[in-house]
N, C-alpha and C positions, 0 to 999 in steps of 0.2 A: 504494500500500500504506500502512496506516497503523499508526502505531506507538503502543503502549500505554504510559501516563505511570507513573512508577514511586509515582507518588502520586494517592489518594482525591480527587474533589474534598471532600469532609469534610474532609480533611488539609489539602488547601491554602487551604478558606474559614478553616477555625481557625487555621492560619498569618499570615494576611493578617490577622484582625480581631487578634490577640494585635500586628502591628507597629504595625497602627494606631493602640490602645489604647496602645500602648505598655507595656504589661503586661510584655512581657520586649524585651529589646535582638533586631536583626536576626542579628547573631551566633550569639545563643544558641538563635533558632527553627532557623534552619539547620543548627545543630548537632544539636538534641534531632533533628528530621525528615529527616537524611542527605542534604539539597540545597543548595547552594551560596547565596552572599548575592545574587548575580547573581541567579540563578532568582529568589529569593525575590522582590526587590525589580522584577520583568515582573509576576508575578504579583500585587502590589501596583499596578503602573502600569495591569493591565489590569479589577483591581477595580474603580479610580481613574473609569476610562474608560467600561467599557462592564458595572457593577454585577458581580453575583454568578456570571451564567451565563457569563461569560467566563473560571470557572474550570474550568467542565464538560468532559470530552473530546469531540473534536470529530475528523470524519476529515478530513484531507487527503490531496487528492489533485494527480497529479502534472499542469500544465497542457501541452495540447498544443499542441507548437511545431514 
């Protein structure tokens, strides 16, 4: 089953390029967008990593074991 992010990827590109830029502090994004510094900063590592579409929703599924 997959679960819906409580945020846009719009929300979380503009998130990400404002820590980057450094335009506002990681605090204060997380504040204004009601997600924690943690989040924010995955969401940063996985810009980092693997560009823009790794902020897209994506389904997960459960592996079978």
């Amino acid at each position: 089953m997959s679960r819906k992010s409580k945020f846009s990827y719009e929300a979380k590109l503009k998130a990400v390029k404002q820590y980057i830029s450094g335009e506002a502090s990681p605090a204060s994004i997380a504040k204004v967008l009601g997600a924690g510094k943690t989040t924010l900063r995955q969401w940063v590592y996985a810009f980092k990593d693997h560009g823009p579409e790794a902020l897209r929703p994506h389904k997960y599924t459960r592996g079978a074991s």
